[in-house]
C-alpha positions, 0 to 999 in steps of 0.5 A, spaced: 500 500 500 505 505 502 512 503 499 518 508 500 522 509 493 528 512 490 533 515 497 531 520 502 533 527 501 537 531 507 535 538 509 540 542 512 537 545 518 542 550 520 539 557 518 544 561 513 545 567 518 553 570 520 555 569 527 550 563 529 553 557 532 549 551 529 544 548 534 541 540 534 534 541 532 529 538 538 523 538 535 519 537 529 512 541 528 507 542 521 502 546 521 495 544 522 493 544 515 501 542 513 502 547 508 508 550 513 512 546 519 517 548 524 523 546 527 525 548 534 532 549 537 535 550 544 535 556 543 531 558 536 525 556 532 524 556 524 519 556 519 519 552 513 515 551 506 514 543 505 513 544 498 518 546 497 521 545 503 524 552 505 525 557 510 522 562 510 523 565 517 527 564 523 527 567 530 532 566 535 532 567 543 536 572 547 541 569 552 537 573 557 530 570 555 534 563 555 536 564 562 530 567 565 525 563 562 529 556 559 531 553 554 526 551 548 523 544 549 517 543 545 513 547 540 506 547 537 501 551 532 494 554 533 489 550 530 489 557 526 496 557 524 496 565 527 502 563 533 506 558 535 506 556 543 514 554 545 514 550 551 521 551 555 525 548 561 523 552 566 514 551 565 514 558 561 509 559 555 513 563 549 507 565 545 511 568 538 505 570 532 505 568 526 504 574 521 502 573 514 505 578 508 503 576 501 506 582 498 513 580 500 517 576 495 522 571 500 525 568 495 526 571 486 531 568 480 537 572 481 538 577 476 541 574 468 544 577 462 538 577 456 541 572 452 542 567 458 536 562 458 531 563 463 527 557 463 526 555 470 521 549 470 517 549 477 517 541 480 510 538 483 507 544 488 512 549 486 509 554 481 504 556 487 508 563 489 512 564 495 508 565 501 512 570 506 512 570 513 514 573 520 516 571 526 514 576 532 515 575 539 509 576 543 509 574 551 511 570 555 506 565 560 509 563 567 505 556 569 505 554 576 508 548 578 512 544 573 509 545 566 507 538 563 503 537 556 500 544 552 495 544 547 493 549 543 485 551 542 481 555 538 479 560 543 484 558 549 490 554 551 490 548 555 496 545 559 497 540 564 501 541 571 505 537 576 505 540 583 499 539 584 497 535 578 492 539 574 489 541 567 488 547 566 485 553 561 487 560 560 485 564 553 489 567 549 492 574 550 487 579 547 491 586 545 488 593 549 487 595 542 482 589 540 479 590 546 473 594 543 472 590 536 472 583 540 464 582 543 463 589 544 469 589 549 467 582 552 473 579 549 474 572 550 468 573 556 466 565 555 473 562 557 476 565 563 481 561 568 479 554 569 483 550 575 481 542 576 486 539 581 486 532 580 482 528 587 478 523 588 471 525 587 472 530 581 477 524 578 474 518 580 474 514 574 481 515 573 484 508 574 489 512 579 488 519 582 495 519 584 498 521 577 499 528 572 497 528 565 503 528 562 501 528 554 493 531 551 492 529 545 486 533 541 483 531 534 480 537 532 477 534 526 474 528 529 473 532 536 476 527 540 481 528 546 486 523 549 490 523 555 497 520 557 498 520 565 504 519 568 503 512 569 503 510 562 495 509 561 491 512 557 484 516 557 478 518 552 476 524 556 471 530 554 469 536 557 461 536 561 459 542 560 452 543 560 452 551 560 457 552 555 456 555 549 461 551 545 464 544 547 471 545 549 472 538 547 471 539 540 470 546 538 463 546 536 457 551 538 452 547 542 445 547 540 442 544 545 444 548 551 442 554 547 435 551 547 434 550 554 437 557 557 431 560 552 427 555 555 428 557 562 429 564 560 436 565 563 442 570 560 447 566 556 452 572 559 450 570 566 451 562 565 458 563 561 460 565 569 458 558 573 463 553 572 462 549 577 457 544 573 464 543 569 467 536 570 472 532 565 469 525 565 473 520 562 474 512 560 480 508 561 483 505 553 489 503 556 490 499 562 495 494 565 496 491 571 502 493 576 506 489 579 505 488 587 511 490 590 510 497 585 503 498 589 507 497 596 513 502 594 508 508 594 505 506 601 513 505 604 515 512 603 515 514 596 520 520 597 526 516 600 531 517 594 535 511 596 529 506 596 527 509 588 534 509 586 534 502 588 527 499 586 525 504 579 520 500 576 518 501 568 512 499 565 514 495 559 507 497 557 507 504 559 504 508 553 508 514 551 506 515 545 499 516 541 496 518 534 488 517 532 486 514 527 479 518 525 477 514 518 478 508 521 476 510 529 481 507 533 488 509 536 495 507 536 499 506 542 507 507 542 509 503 549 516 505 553 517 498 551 518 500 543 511 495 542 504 497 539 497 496 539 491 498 536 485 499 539 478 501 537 474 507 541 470 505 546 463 504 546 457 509 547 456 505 554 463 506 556 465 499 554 473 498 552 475 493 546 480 489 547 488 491 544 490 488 538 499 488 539 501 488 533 508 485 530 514 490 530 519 485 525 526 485 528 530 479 525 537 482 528 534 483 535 536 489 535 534 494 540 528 499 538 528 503 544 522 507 546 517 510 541 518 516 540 513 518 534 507 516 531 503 519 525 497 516 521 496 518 514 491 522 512 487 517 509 489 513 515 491 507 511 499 507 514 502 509 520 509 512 521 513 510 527 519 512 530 522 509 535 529 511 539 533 507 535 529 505 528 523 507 524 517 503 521 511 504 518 504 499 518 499 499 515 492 499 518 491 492 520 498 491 523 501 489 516 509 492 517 511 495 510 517 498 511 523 498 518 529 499 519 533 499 525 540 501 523 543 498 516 544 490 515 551 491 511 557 494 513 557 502 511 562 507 512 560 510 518 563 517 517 561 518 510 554 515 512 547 520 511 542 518 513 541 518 520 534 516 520 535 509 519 538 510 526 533 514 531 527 519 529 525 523 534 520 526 530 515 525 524 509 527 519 506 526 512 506 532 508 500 533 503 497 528 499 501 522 503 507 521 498 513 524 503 513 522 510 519 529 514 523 525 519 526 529 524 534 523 526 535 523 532 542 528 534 548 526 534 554 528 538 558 528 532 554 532 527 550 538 529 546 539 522 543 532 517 537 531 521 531 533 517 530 528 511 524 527 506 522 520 504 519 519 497 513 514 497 509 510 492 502 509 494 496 503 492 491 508 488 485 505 492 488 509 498 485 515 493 479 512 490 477 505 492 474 503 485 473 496 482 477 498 476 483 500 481 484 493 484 483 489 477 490 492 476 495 493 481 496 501 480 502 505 484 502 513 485 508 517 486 509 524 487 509 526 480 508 519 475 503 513 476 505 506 475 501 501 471 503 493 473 502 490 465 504 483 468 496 481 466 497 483 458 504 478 459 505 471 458 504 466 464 511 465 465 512 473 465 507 474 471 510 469 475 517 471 475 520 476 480 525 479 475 521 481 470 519 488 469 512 489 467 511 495 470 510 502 466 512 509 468 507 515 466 509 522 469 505 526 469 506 533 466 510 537 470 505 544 467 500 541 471 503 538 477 506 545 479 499 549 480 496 542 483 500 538 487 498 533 490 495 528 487 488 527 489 485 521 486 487 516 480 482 511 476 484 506 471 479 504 465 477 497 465 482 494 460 487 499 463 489 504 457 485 510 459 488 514 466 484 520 469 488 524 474 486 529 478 490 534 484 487 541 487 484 542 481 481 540 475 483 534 471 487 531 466 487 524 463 492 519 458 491 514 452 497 509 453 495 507 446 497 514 444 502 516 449 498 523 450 496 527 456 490 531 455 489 538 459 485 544 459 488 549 455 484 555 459 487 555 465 481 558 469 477 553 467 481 548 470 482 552 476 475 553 477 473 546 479 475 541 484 474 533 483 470 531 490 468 524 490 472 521 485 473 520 477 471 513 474 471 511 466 465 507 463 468 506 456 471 512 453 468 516 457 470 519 464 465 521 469 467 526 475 464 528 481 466 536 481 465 542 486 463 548 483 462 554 487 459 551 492 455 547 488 455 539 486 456 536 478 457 529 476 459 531 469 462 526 462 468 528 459 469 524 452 476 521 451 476 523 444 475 530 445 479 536 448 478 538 455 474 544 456 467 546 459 464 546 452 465 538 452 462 537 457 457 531 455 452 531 460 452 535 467 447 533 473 446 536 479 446 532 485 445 536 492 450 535 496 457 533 496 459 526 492 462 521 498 464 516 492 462 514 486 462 506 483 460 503 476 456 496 475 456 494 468 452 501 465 450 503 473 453 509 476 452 509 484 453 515 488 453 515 495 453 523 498 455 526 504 447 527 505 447 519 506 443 517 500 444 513 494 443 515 487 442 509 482 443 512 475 444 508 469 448 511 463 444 512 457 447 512 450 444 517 444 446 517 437 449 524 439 452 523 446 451 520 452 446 521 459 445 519 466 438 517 467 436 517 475 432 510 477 432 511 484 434 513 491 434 511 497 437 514 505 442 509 509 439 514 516 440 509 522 444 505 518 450 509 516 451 514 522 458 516 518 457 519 511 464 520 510 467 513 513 464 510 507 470 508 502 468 503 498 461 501 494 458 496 489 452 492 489 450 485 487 443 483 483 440 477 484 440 472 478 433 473 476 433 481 476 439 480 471 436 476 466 428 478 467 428 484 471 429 492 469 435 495 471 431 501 473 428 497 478 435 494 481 436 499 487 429 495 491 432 489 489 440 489 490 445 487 495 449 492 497 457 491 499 460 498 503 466 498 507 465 503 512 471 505 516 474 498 516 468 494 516 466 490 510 458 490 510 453 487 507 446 491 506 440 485 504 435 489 501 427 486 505 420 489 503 415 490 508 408 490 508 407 497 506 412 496 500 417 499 504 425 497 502 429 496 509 436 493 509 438 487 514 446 489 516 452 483 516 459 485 518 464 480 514 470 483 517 473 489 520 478 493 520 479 491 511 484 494 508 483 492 500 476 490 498 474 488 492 468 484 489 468 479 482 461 479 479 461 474 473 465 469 470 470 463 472 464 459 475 465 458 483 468 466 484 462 469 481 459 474 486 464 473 491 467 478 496 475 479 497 478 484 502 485 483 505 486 485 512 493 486 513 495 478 514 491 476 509 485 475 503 479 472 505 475 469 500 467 469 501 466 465 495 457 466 494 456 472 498 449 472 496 447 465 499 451 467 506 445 467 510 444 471 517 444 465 521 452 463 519 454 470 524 458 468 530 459 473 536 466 473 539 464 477 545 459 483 547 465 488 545 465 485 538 462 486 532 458 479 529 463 476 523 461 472 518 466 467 517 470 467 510 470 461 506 478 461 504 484 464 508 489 466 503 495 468 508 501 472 504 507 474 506 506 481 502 501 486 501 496 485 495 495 489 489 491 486 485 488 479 483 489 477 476 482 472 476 483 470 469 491 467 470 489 464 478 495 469 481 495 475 486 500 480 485 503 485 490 509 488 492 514 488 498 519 493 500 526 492 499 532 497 503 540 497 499 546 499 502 554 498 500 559 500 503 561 505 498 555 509 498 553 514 504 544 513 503 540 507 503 536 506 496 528 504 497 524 500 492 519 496 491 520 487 488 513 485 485 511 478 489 505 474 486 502 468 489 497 462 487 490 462 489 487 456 484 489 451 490 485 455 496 479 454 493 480 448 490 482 445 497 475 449 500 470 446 495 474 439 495 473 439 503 465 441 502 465 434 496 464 438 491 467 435 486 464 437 480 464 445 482 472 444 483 472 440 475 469 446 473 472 452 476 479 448 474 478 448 467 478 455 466 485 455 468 488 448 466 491 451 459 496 456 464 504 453 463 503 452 472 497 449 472 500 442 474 504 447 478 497 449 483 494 442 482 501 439 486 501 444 491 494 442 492 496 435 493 502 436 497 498 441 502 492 436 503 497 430 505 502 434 509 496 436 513 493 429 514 499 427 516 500 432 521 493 431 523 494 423 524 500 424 528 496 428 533 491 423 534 491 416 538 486 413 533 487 414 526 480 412 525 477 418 529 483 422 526 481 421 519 474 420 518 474 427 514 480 426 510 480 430 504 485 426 500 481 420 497 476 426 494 482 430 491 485 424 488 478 423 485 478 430 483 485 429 479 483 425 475 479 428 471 485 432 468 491 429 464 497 432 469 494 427 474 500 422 474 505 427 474 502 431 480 502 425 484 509 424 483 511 431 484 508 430 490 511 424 492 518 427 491 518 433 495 515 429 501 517 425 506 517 417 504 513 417 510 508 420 508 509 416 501 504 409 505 498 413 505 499 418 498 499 411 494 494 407 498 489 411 495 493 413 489 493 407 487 500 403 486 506 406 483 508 400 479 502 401 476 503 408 475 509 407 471 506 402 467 501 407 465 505 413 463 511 407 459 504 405 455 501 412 454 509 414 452 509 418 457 516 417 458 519 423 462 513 422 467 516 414 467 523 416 470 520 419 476 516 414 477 521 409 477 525 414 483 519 412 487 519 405 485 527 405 487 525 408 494 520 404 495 524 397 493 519 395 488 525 394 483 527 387 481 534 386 481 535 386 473 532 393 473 527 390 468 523 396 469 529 402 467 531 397 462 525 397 459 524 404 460 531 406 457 529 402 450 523 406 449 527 413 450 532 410 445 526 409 440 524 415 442 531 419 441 530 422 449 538 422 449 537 427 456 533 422 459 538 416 457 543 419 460 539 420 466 537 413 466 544 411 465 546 416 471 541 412 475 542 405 473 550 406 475 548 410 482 543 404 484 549 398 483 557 401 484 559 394 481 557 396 474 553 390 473 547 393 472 549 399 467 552 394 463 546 389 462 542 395 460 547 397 455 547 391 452 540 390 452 539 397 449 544 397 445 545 405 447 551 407 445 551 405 438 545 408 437 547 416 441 554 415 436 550 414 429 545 419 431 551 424 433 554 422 425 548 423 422 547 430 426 554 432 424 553 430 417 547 435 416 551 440 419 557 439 414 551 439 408 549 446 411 
């Protein structure tokens, strides 16, 4: 899903400025929005541009702030970016504004003589001017008692203390000339001082009151607040206040309470004053138990030094860091320890899910150290961690598909560059999710190099979750996409590793620079038309062509933004748009020129479009209203139109709109070759993946005609989703999703009856078990359903000893899945189903290959199955292999599966594979009397194991006469090679040799090969 490419590019952090000593950068900051980041010095605090990355203003610290006020130790921005909230050593609060001055240049082309070329081409996202900055100090904040955790708001600034344990809140500094502009000179009135000193009444539902907050984590998005205490656990808490005009949890006006003060005829003013009803409530995510004579120490006497010094006690599973993933509603945790997990967000009823700890892979034992950093992409696909001494990223169902502690081979650690493959202390995903900013952590020896930026290439259906986008395997990277073209290659080409079969398109660069980043990328069915489409507007290509296709009127490009996704249905594109403040979908024609005057149809929709979805001549399009619009696609003989069927609301079944990423349904057999399409939305099944579920919504009437939905989850926390509707027999309407180990196949989705839900727990969704588990050891991109292969990609690290940087790419993987379900439907005795679905592929060069590894799997777990058994009656009663056997049969490569398998398994296993195989001297009788000679030979390695040969060696004799009428000189050898082998006096090898009169017979073959020759 997420690969990092190419090498990490090193920014220096070390401000151009005269008589500045270079000072270690501590911590790394980006802007709410990611526009800007900053870096933090001991004593200095810079602004810098992430695309492209540049400084644009520095501020330094005076020896005198420094010594009265500390030293520098962590930096936030307001959620307005307007000021930046420096955090020191001595608990002081430095506030620096951040001005905006657009009508400053920070950066120009240096002046050039008129002959010099001026054509200075401007890469992804840098054609947009340079936005200058200042940075001003503003005041400083004195806290009393050990300042801990900052989080800036809005309207106020939230802080956690030591001594005593509080949380406070304090607004921001409003100046005296603002006074009279703000509120009629009520500046801020609603957020006064607020003071809550942890205790046993107020704090009751904290697992221990005796504990500060050290971290406070808020998504403001998601208006989701989080704690980290002292002691390493942590907490989903929110602010009650019943009479506040906002909720300070989420920033949002609350309503509700400005109905009740009208009800009871109460002044807002009046209430904004009463605090006292105020009260953090909160619910415990992150538990663990601490040890007994942890427990004790406290109650000994907690402030001897010597006894702490000599009992420190350190929580392996104390959390140190935190990051919320919103898209997919649960959180990461970094433990002190270096481990992780994931765990979902509490239920309304308070109700704690069970963690999920997710495998860091370390095959050098190497030390991790504590976490130091975690960030979720912002489509919540990957997770970026930093540990003390290494990085990694994962994805959302616990798959690792990058780390990195340390190098493996041996590299010149002077020349070395990047610091980060060492340590990061700091990291966050740039806009768009194709570079990760890492901040190394310091080392003595070098003071500058600690900031890099690594380049990633990313699965197009983090974007748009498209059917057409999991045919292909379909990689975006900052400025070119990659198409996998193994399906259009011969089989051999597909399976082999070292072949390259993907193609590189760059995107123009007179697009890129005004648009970056990309925002969504669709592929055409059959792979040769791609749409892209950035901040604004659009582009698409031909790859039968070459050529991109762009608007030539650059205001109408840029007065449009694609919100929802772009599909092709043939030559045609259809897009959902925004378009000042309205929504479209609108058609594009491949054939003719981008422009508004092309457009071929346009249709409004009220709100905004969520995701878009094509089923044969069916676009559905679910919006942010949580309604489904089902259109069909209607060609004329001029252009082509969108006919609405129907619509239908998910209220009560969908409660997030927004969380849906992936949509298609399925119709049932009847309405497709009876039914009229119009009428297909009552009757269809409809597949979402909401957040990580995967659900099924079954379509019922009632009595009034009424179409209701019955709810299924299939799986949860599904990272790659896609449905096969037609063809290739047994796989028709079956349901495929990966969820971070492996693929999980529902083969016959529309037959899953409700009944079939198993409950695993009271905090856990109902699952319907899947008919096949495919475990990979890679991550999936697509599954080519006609070649039986599931292609993706790992990620590989180089190094040399003669380069100072580590080289990423991406090696392309594949995987049979033909045995799999072959293994499901032989166990259920379908026999006839698997003859059928196997056809399909049995003209594939590998074919026999699936067919052995189906064959060797079943009795490997046979006979593991029997050796766990006392009885083998009892252990065996359900053996699948007598089917398998039965099912081979039907095919022509049965003899060699069956001795292929032979020969990669144990000969303990041999007694029962021919026991219903069937003998193998009779075997070897079939193949000599169907000419089947190379298939002979290996039967007679079996028979030799087994010590089923004569001591004539009739059977190999008789073999190597049929080779040497059949001029199979390559088998003679080997037979000649085998018969020396099996007797050291010779004997054996001579009685063949003069049976066979081989010899003469390989000469006159070599004089008549000479003889041609030399004619020629």
């Amino acid at each position: 899903m997420y690969f990092p490419t190419s090498a990490a590019r090193q920014l220096s952090t070390v401000p151009a400025l005269p008589n500045l000593p270079p000072e270690s950068v501590i911590c790394l900051c980006p802007s709410p929005r990611k526009a800007l980041f900053c870096t933090l010095t001991r004593n200095g605090v810079t602004a810098w541009r992430v695309r492209p990355p540049a400084v644009l203003a520095y501020l330094s610290r005076t020896p005198t702030s420094l010594i009265e006020h500390g030293e520098n130790v962590g930096v936030q921005w307001s959620p307005d970016s307007s000021r930046l909230v420096i955090q020191t050593s001595e608990s002081y609060l430095v506030l620096v504004s951040v001005e905006f001055r657009p009508e400053e240049i920070v950066y120009q082309a240096p002046p050039l003589p008129p002959n010099a070329q001026r054509n200075f081409l401007a890469g992804p996202g840098e054609g947009l001017p340079f936005q200058s900055i200042n940075l001003v100090f503003e005041g400083v904040v004195r806290v009393e008692g050990t300042l801990l955790g900052v989080s800036p708001r809005r309207h106020h600034l939230i802080f956690s203390t030591k001594n005593p344990p509080t949380i406070q809140r304090i607004p921001w500094p409003v100046d005296s000339e603002d006074v009279n502009q703000v509120e009629g000179g009520k500046p801020n009135q609603r957020r006064g001082y607020d003071t809550w000193i942890f205790n046993d009444h107020d704090f009751s539902w904290l697992v221990d009151t005796d504990v500060s907050v050290s971290q406070i984590i808020h998504s403001r998005v998601m208006g989701i607040e989080t704690w980290i205490t002292s002691d390493g656990r942590v907490y989903f808490v929110r602010l009650h206040d019943y009479f506040e005009l906002e909720d300070n949890a989420s920033g949002s006006r609350d309503d509700n309470f400005q109905d009740e003060a009208r009800h009871r005829h109460i002044s807002l003013d009046s209430i904004s004053t009463a605090h006292s009803r105020q009260g953090w409530r909160g619910t415990c995510v992150h538990d663990f138990e601490t040890p007994r004579w942890v427990q004790k120490q406290r109650r000994i006497d907690p402030d001897e030094s010597l006894h702490v010094q000599n009992r420190t006690y350190e929580e392996p599973r104390r959390a140190v860091a935190i990051a919320i993933n919103g898209k997919f509603s649960f959180i990461a945790i970094g433990t002190f320890s270096g481990g992780l997990e994931f765990i979902n967000f509490p239920s309304q009823e308070g109700i704690t899910p069970k963690s999920k700890t997710i495998h860091v892979p370390n095959p050098y034992n190497r030390i991790t150290g504590e976490v130091c950093a975690l960030e979720w992409s912002s489509d919540g696909y990957v997770l970026a961690v930093g540990w003390k001494h290494g990085w990694g990223i994962f994805s959302v169902g616990g798959r690792c598909l990058a780390s990195g502690f340390g190098v493996d081979d041996l590299v010149d650690e002077e020349r070395f560059q990047d610091a980060f493959m060492y340590g990061v202390r700091n990291l966050f995903w740039a806009p768009g999710n194709y570079e990760l900013l890492v901040l190394a952590q310091s080392s003595p020896r070098k003071v500058d190099g600690q900031l890099f930026v690594i380049s990633f290439a990313k699965s197009a259906t983090t974007g748009q979750h498209s059917p057409d986008n999991t045919r292909y395997a379909f990689l975006q990277l900052d400025d070119r996409v990659l198409v996998y073209r193994g399906a259009d290659q011969p089989d051999m080409s597909v399976i082999n590793p070292e072949s390259d079969v993907w193609q590189h398109i760059k995107i123009p660069q007179s697009y890129l620079a005004t648009n970056w980043p990309i925002q969504y990328s669709s592929l055409s069915s059959d792979g040769r038309l791609i749409a892209i489409a950035g901040r604004r507007g659009l582009i698409h290509y031909s790859s039968t062509s070459g050529r991109w296709k762009i608007f030539n009127d650059e205001q109408q490009e840029q007065a449009f933004a694609v919100k929802g996704g772009l599909l092709w249905f043939h030559h045609v594109l259809i897009v959902a748009v925004e378009v000042s403040k309205t929504y479209q979908i609108r058609l594009y024609s491949r054939d003719m020129e981008l422009s508004n005057q092309n457009v071929l149809h346009r249709e409004v929709v009220p709100s905004q479009v969520i995701i878009l979805s094509l089923v044969d001549n069916s676009l559905l399009v679910y919006t942010a209203d949580n309604t489904l619009y089902h259109f069909l696609i209607v060609p004329t003989a001029e252009t082509i139109k969108l006919h609405l069927c129907g619509s239908i609301t998910f209220n009560g079944i969908i409660s997030a709109p927004s969380a849906v990423r992936m949509l298609s349904w399925m119709i049932p057999s009847a309405q497709k070759q009876l039914g009229d399409p119009v009428d297909d939305l009552s009757v269809a099944t409809v597949l979402m993946v909401v957040g990580g579920q995967m659900i099924l919504l079954r379509p019922r009437k009632s009595a009034n005609q009424e179409v209701k939905y019955d709810m299924q989850i299939f799986a949860d926390r599904v990272e790659f989703c896609w449905i096969h509707l037609r063809g290739i027999g047994t796989l028709e309407n079956s349901l495929w999703g990966y969820d971070g180990h492996g693929i999980r196949v529902w083969l016959n989705a529309l037959a899953i009856e409700a009944s079939q839900q198993r409950g695993k727990g009271d905090d856990e969704p109902e699952n319907v078990k899947e008919s096949v588990n495919i475990p990979l050891d890679f991550y999936p991109l697509s599954v080519l359903m006609d070649k039986g292969i599931i292609i993706g990609a790992e990620h590989e690290a180089a190094t040399r000893s003669n380069i100072s940087f580590v080289m990423f790419r991406h090696a392309t993987s594949s995987h049979l899945f033909l045995h799999h379900i072959l293994r499901f439907l032989l166990g259920n005795r379908q026999i006839r189903e698997a003859v059928t679905f196997a056809s399909h592929y049995k003209d594939l060069v590998y074919f026999a290959h699936a067919l052995e590894i189906l064959l060797h799997t079943v009795v490997e777990s046979e006979a593991t199955l029997e050796s766990d058994t006392d009885s083998e009656d009892g252990g065996l009663a359900d053996a699948v292999l007598p089917t398998v056997v039965e099912f081979l049969d039907h095919f022509d490569a049965a003899l060699d599966v069956v001795v292929g398998c032979a020969r990669k398994t144990e000969l303990t296993r041999w007694r029962r594979l021919f026991s219903i195989v069937g003998n193998p001297k009779s075997l070897f009788e079939t193949c000599l009397a169907t000419q089947r000679l190379k298939t002979a030979g290996s039967y007679l390695l079996v028979l030799h194991n087994l010590e089923q040969l004569d001591e004539n060696n009739d059977d190999a004799v008789r073999l190597l006469q049929s080779a040497v009428g059949g001029k199979d000189w390559q088998l003679c050898r080997e037979l000649l090679r085998f018969l020396h082998s099996v007797d050291d006096t010779g004997a054996a090898l001579r009685n063949a040799l003069s049976k066979t009169n081989v010899v003469s017979f390989i000469e006159n073959d070599s004089e008549v090969s000479s003889d041609s020759s030399g004619s020629l």
